[in-house]
C-alpha positions as a Markdown table, in Angstrom:
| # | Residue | x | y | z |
|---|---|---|---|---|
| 1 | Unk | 0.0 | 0.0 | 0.0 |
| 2 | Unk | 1.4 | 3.7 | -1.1 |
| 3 | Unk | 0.6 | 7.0 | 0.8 |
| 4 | Unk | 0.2 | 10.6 | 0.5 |
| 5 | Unk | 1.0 | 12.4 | 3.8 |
| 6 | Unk | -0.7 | 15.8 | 3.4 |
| 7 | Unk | -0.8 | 18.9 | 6.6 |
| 8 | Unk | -2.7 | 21.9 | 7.4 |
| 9 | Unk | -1.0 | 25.3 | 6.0 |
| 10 | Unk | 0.7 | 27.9 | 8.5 |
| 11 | Unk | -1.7 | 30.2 | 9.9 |
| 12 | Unk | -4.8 | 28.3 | 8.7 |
| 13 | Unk | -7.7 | 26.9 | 11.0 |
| 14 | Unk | -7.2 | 23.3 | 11.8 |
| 15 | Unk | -10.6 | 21.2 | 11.6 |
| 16 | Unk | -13.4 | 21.1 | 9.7 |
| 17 | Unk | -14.4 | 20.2 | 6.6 |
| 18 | Unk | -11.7 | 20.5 | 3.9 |
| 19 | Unk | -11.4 | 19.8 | -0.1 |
| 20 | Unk | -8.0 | 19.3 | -1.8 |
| 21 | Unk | -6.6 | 17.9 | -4.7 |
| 22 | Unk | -3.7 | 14.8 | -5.0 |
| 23 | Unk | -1.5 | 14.9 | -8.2 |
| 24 | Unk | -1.0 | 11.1 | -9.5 |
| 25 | Unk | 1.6 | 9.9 | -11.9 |
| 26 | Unk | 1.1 | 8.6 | -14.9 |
| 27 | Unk | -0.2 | 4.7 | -14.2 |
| 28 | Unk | -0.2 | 5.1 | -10.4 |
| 29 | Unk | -3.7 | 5.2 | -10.2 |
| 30 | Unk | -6.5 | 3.5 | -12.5 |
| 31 | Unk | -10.3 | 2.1 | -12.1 |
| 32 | Unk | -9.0 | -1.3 | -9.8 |
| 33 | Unk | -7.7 | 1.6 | -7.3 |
| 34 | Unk | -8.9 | 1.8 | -3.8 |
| 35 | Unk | -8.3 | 4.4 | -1.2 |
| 36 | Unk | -8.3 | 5.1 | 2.3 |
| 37 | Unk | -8.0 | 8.4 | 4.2 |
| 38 | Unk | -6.2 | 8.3 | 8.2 |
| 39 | Unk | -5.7 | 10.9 | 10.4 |
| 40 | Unk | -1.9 | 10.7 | 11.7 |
| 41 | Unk | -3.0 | 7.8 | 14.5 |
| 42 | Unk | -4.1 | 5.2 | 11.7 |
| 43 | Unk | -7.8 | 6.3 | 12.3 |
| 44 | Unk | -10.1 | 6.1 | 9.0 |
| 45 | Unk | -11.9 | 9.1 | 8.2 |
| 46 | Unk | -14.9 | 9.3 | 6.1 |
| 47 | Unk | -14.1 | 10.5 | 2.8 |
| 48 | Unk | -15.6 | 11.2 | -1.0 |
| 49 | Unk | -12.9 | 11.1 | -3.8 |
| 50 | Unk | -13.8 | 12.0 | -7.2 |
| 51 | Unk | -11.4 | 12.0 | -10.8 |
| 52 | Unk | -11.1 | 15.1 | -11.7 |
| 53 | Unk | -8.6 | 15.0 | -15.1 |
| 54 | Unk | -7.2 | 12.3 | -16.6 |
| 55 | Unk | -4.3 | 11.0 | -18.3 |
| 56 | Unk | -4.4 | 9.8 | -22.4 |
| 57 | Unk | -4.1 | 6.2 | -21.2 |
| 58 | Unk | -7.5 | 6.8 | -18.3 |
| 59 | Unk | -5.0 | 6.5 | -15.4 |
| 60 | Unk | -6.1 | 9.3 | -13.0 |
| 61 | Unk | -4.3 | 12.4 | -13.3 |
| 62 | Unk | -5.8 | 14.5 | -10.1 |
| 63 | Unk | -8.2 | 13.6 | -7.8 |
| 64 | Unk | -10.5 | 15.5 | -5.6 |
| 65 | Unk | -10.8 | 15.0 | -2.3 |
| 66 | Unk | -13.6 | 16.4 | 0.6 |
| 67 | Unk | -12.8 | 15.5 | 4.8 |
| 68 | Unk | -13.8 | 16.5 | 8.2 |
| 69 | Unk | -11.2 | 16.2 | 10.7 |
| 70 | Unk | -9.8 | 18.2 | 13.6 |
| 71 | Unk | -6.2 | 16.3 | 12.8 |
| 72 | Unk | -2.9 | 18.0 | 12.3 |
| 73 | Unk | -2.0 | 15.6 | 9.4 |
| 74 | Unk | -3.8 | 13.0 | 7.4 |
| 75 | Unk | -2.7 | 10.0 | 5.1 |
| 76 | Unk | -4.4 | 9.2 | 1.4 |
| 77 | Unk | -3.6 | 5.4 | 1.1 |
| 78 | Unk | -4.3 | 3.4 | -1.8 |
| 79 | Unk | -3.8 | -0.2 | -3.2 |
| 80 | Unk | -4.5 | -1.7 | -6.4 |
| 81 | Unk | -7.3 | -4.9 | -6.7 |
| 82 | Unk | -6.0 | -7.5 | -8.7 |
| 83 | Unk | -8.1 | -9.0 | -11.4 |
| 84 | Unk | -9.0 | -12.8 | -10.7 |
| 85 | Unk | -7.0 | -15.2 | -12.7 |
């Protein structure tokens, strides 16, 4: 499983809910894709992604994320399913 370790700005209200964005590489991330969200303890927080671009080859170029938390930091995990053989 890879991660994404993403904090609150200086000088910016911790908590609440918040939307960002996660750049992917080309390939790193396709339809067989799942993710998690954590706050910095291993908790799962509730979550909704969405694609928002995409790359020639329909591996997810950004995707768009919306939280509530009162963490400092928080985790975007993700794994790939494999397809039955």
């Amino acid at each position: 499983m890879s991660s994404v370790k993403l904090h609150w700005l200086e000088n910016r209200s911790k908590g609440g809910y918040v939307t960002f964005g996660v750049p992917w590489n080309k390939g790193e991330v396709t339809k067989e894709t799942v993710f998690s969200v954590n706050d910095e303890n291993g908790n799962g927080i509730a979550y909704q992604e969405k694609p928002i671009a995409y790359y020639p080859d329909g591996s997810t170029k950004w995707s768009s994320y919306t939280i509530k938390t009162d963490s400092e930091t928080v985790a975007v995990s993700y794994t790939h399913l494999r397809a039955h053989e």
